[in-house]
C-alpha positions in Angstrom: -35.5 8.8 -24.7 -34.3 5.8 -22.9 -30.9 5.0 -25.6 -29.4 8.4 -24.9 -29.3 8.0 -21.0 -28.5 4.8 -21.8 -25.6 5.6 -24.0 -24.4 8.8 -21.2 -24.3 5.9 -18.1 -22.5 3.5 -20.6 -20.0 5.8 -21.7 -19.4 7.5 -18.2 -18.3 4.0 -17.0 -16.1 3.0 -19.5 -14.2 6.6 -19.0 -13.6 5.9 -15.6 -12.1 2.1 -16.4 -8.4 2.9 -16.3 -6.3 -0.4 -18.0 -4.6 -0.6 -14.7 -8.1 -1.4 -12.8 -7.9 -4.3 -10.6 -11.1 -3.6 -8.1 -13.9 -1.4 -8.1 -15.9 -1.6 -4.8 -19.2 0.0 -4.9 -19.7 2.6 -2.1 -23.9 2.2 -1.8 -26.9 3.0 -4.5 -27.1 6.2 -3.6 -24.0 7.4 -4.5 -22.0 8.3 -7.2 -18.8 7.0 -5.6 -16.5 4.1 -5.8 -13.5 3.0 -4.4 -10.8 2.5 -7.6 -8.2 -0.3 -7.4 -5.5 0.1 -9.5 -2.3 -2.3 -9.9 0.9 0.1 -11.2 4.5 -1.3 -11.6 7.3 1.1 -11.3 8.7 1.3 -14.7 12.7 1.3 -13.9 12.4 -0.7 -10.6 10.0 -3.6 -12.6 10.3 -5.7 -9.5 7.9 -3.2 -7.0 4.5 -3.5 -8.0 2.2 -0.6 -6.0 -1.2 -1.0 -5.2 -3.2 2.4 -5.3 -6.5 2.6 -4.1 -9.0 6.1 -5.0 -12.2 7.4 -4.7 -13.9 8.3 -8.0 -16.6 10.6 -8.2 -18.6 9.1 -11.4 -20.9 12.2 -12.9 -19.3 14.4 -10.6 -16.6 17.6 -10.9 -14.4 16.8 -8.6 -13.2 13.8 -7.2 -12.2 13.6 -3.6 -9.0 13.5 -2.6 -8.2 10.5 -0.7 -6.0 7.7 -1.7 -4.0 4.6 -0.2 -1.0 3.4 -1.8 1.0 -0.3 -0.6 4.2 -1.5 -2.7 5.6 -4.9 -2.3 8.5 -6.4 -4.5 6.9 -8.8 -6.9 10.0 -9.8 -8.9 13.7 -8.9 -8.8 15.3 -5.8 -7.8 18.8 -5.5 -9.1 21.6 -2.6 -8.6 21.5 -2.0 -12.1 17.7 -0.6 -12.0 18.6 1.2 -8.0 21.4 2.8 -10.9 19.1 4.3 -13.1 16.2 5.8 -10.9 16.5 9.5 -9.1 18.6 9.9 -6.0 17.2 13.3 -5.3 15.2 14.0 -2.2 12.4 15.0 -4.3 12.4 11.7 -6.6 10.4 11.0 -9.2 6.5 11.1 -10.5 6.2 8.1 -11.7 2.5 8.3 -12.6 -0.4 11.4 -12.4 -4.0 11.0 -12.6 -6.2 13.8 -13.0 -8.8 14.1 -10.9 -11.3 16.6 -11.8 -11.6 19.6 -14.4 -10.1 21.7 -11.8 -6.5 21.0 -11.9 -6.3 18.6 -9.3 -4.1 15.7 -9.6 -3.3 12.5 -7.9 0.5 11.6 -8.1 3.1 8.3 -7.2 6.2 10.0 -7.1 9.2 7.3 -5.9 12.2 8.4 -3.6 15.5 6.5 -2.3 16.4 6.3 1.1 20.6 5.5 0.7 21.0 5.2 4.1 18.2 2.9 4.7 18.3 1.6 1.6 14.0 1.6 0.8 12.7 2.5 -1.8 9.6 5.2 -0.6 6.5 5.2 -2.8 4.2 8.4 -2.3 0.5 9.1 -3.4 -0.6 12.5 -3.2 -2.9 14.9 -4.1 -2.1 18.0 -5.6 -4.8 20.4 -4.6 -5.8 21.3 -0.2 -8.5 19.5 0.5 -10.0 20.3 3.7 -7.1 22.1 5.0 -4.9 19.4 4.0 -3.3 17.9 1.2 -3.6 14.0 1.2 -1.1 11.9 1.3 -0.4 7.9 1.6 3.4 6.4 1.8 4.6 3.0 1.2 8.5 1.4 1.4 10.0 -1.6 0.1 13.2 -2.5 1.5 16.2 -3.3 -0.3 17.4 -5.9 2.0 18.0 -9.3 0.9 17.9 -8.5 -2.8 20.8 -8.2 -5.2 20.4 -4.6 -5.5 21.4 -4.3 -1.4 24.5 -6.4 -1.8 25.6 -4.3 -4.2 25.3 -1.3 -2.9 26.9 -2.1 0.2 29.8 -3.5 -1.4 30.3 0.2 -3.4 30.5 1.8 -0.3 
């Protein structure tokens, strides 16, 4: 009776081990929950690595919907990468995560900001929650890297 259970706990945790887990914080014994670190790093801008933290529900429908993202430029960020991501005010998703079996969905989505030249990083989620639908924002500047000179030689 014991090896099934066994196998049910072993397998729920290694489903909720993403490859991009960094941290996992306990939230108490008596709770299903844990606070999800993950390391992501934007795919066209490989210089901005984003930290994106989540609570997961193990055993549980739905997960809640908070999260907390921070981005910091971890390498080079050069105008040829600023040349290839979307301008548009709506960005891009960069990453999605579901989040339960009900459709909800927790999304990075990146967007430039020309005149300020940052690069805005936002986690939300895509389902209300409590009236609201949660949100966390992040910016890395383009100042003093290559990608900045450039730009402001072009216009």
């Amino acid at each position: 009776m014991r090896s099934p259970l066994l196998l049910l706990t072993a397998l729920t945790c290694l489903s909720a081990c993403s490859p991009n887990e960094v941290g996992d914080v306990s939230l108490g014994l008596f709770t299903t929950k844990d606070i999800k670190l993950d390391a992501f790093t934007d795919p066209v801008v490989t210089g901005v690595t984003c930290h994106v933290s989540s609570i997961e529900a193990n055993l549980d429908l739905a997960d809640p919907s908070d999260s907390a993202i921070a981005c910091r430029q971890t390498g080079p960020i050069t105008a040829a990468m600023i040349a290839q991501i979307d301008k548009s005010k709506s960005g891009e998703v960069l990453f999605s995560k579901s989040k339960s079996i009900f459709f909800k969905s927790m999304k990075i989505r990146r967007i430039f900001d020309a005149e300020h030249q940052t690069l805005m990083y936002v986690s939300y989620s895509t389902k209300e929650t409590s009236g609201s639908f949660k949100h966390s924002l992040s910016t890395v500047p383009l100042w003093g890297t290559e990608a900045y000179l450039n730009i402001v030689k072009i216009d």
